[in-house]
C-alpha positions as CSV (number, residue, x, y, z in Angstrom):
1,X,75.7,57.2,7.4
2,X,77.3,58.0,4.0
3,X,78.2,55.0,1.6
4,X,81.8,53.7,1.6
5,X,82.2,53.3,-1.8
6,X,85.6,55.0,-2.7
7,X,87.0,51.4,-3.3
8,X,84.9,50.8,-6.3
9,X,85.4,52.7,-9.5
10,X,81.7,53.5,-10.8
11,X,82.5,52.4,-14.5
12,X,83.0,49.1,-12.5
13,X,79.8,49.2,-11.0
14,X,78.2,50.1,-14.2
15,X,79.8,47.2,-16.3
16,X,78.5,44.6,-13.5
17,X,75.3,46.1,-13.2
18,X,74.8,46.4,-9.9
19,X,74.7,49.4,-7.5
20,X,75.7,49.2,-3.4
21,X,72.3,50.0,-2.4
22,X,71.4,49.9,1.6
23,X,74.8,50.8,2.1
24,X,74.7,52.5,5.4
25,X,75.1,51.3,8.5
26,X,71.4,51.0,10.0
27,X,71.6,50.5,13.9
28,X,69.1,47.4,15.3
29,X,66.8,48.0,17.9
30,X,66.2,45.1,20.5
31,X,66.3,42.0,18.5
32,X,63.4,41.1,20.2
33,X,61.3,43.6,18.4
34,X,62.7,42.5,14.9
35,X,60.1,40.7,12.7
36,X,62.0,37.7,11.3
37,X,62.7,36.6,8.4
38,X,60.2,34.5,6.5
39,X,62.2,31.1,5.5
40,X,61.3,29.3,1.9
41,X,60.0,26.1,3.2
42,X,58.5,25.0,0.2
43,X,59.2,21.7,-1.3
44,X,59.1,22.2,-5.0
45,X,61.8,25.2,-4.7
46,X,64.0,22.9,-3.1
47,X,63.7,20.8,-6.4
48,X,64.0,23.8,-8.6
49,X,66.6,24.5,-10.8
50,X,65.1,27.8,-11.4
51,X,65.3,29.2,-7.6
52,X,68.5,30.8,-8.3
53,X,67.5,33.1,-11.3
54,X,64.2,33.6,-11.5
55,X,61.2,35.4,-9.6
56,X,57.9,33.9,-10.7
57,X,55.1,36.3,-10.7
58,X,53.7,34.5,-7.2
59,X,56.5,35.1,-5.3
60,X,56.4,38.5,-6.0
61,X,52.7,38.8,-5.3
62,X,53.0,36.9,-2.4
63,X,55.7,39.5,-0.7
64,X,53.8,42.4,-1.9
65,X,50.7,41.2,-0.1
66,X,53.0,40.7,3.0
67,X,54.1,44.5,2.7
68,X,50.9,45.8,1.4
69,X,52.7,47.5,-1.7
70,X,52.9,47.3,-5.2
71,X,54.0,44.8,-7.0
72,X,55.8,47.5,-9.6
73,X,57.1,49.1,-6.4
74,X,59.1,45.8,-5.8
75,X,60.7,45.4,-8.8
76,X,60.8,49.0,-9.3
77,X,63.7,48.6,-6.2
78,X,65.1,45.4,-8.0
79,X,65.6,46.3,-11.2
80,X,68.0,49.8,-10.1
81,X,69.7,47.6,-7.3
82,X,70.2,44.6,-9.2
83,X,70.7,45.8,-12.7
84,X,68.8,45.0,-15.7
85,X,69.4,41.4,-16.0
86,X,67.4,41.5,-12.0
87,X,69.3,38.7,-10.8
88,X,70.2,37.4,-7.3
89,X,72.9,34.8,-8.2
90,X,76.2,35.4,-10.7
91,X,75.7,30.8,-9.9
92,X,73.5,28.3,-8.4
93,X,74.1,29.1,-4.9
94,X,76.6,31.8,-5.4
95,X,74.7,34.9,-5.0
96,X,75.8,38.2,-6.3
97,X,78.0,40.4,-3.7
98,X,79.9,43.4,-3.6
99,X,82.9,43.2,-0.9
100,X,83.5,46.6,0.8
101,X,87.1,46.6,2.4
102,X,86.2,49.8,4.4
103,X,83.2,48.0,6.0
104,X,85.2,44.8,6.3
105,X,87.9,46.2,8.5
106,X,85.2,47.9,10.6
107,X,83.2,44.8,11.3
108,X,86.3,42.5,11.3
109,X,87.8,44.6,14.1
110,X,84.3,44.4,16.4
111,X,83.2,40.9,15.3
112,X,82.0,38.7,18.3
113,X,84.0,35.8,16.5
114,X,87.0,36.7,14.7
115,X,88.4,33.2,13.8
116,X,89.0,32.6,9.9
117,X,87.6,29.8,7.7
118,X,89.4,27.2,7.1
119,X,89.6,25.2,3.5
120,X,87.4,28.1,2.0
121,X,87.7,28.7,-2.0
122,X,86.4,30.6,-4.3
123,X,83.1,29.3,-6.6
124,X,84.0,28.0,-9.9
125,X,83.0,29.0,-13.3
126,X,83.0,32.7,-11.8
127,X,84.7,35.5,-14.2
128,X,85.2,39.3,-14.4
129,X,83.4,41.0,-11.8
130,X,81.8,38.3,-10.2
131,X,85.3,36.5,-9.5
132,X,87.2,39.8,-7.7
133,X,84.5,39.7,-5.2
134,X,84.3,36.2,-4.2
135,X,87.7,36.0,-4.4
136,X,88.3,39.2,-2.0
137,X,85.1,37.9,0.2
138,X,86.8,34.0,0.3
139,X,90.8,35.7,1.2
140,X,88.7,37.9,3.9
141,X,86.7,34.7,5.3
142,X,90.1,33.0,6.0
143,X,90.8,36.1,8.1
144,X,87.9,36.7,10.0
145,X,84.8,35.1,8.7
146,X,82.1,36.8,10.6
147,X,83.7,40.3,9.6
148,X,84.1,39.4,5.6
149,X,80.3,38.3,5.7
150,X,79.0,41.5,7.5
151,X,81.2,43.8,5.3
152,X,79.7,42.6,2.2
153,X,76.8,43.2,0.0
154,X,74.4,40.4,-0.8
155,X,71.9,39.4,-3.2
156,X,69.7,41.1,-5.7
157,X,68.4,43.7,-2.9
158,X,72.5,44.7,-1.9
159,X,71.7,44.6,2.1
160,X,74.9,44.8,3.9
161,X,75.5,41.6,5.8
162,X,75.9,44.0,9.3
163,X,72.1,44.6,9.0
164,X,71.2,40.6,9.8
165,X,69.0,41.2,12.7
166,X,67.3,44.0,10.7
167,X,66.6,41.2,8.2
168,X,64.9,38.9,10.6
169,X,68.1,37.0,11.5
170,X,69.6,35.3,14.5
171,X,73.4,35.6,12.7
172,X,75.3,36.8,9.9
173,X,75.9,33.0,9.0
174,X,72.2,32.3,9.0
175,X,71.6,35.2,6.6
176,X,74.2,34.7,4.6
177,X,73.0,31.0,4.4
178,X,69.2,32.2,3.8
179,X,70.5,34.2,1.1
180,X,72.5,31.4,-0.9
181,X,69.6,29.9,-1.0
182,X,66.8,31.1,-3.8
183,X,65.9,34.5,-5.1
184,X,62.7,34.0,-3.3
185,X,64.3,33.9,0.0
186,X,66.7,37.3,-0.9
187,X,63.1,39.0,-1.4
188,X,61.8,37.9,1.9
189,X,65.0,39.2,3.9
190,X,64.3,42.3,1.5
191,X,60.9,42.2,2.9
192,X,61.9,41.7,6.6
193,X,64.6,44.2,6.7
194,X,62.1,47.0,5.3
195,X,59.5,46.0,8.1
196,X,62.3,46.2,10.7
197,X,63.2,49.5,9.6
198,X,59.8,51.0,8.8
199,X,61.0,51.6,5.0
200,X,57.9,50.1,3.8
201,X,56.1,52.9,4.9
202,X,58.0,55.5,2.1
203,X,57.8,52.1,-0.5
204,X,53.9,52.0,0.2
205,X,53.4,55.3,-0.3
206,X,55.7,55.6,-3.4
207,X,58.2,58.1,-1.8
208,X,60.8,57.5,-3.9
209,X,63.1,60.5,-2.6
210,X,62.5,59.2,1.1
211,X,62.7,55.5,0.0
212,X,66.2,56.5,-1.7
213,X,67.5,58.5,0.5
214,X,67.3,55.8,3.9
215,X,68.6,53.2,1.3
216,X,70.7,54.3,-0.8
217,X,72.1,57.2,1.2
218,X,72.5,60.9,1.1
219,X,74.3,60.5,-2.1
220,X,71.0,59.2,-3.4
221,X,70.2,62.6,-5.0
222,X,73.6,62.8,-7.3
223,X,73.2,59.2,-8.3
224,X,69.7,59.6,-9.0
225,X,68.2,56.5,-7.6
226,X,64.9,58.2,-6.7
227,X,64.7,59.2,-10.5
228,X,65.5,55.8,-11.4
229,X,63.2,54.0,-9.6
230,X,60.0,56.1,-10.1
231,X,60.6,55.9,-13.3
232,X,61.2,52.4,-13.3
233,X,57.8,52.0,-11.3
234,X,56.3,54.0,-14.0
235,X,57.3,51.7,-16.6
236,X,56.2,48.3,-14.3
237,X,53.0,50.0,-13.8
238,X,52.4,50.7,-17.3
239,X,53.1,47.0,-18.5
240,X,50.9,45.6,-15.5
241,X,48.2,47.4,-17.2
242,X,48.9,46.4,-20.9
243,X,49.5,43.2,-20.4
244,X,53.2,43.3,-21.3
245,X,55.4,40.1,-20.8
246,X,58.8,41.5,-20.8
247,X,60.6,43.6,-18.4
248,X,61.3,47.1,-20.5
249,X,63.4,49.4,-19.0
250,X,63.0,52.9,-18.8
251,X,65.7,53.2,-21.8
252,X,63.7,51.5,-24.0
253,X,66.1,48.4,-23.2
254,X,64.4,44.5,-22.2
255,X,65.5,43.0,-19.5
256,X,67.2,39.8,-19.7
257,X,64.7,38.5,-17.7
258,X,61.3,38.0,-19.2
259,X,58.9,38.6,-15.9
260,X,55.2,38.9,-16.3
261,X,54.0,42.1,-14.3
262,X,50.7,41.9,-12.4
């Protein structure tokens, strides 16, 4: 399906970061055949004020093992879907959204539960970009709660809450919950929902015009995402094998996060 973006001016989208990757509407098979979603169980994370904005270089080992890819392929996909800062959270436990009114009114009208929130309000400390979503995902929760969640964008991967059960999940509030959570836990519905979909497959093989085109959508092509991320992938790779510390982007640019590639 084509991406519903007409709502969001791309100089916005530029200035935040962020792009509306995975923004189609993927159909579930039987949720029986879905692999779930990994949950962070792990102790020390729960403890760590760190979960929220930053990816150690385990966890990213760990998934790629799961997925049998590359590490660089991985954050290859984070860095053009997240931005260059690669973050998951705009808060601790306030991930980073993108509220899509088109996709809202779809899944509000078909919602299983279309009761509103009650006593909802938006994050504090939020500004700018990060504050017009929450605030139009936290007016859209008092309307129809289950709708608002599915017809938004989460986390550092940008999966549409109506792909839940593609990302290993029983409900959108158990996603949405999973993916308030830790960065860690946004890469494991990541890696989930490519499983479910057989996305890996194109990621594994580095087939960045296939990869882009299921996520990103047939637009992919105009917005050069394929472009991006190979060449992004190039740059991971490169550093993995130099030893680098910092994320440098294909520009030249750092990253403001400083992540040690394997």
């Amino acid at each position: 399906m084509s991406r519903l973006l007409a709502f969001i001016a791309s100089g916005i989208l530029m200035m935040a970061g962020v792009t509306l990757g995975n923004a189609r509407d993927t159909k579930s098979g039987p949720e029986s055949k879905n692999t779930p979603v990994k949950v962070d169980t792990a102790e020390s994370r729960k403890k760590d004020p760190n979960r929220y904005s930053r990816l150690s270089d385990s966890d990213f080992e760990k998934v790629a093992r799961q997925l049998n890819v590359e590490i660089a392929a991985i954050k290859a996909v984070v860095l053009i879907e997240a931005g260059a800062e690669m973050q998951g959270f705009w808060a601790p436990g306030v991930p980073v959204i993108n509220f899509d009114r088109s996709m809202y009114n779809r899944y509000a009208a078909s919602a299983t539960d279309k009761k509103g929130a009650k006593g909802e309000k938006v994050p504090s400390g939020l500004k700018g970009y990060a504050l017009s979503e929450w605030t139009q995902l936290i007016n859209a929760r008092k309307n129809n709660a289950q709708g608002a969640n599915m017809g938004t964008f989460w986390g550092m991967f940008q999966i549409g809450g109506f792909n839940y059960k593609l990302c290993g999940c029983k409900s959108v509030d158990e996603f949405v919950r999973l993916m308030s959570y830790s960065e860690f836990e946004q890469l494991e519905l990541f890696a989930a929902f490519l499983l479910n979909t057989g996305y890996v497959k194109d990621l594994q093989s580095r087939n960045w015009a296939a990869f882009a085109r299921k996520y990103n959508g047939p637009n992919y092509a105009r917005r050069g995402y394929h472009t991006k991320m190979a060449n992004a992938y190039a740059k991971f790779k490169s550093e993995s094998k130099g030893g680098k510390s910092k994320t440098t982007l294909p520009d030249g640019k750092v990253a403001g996060k400083e992540l040690k590639v394997k």
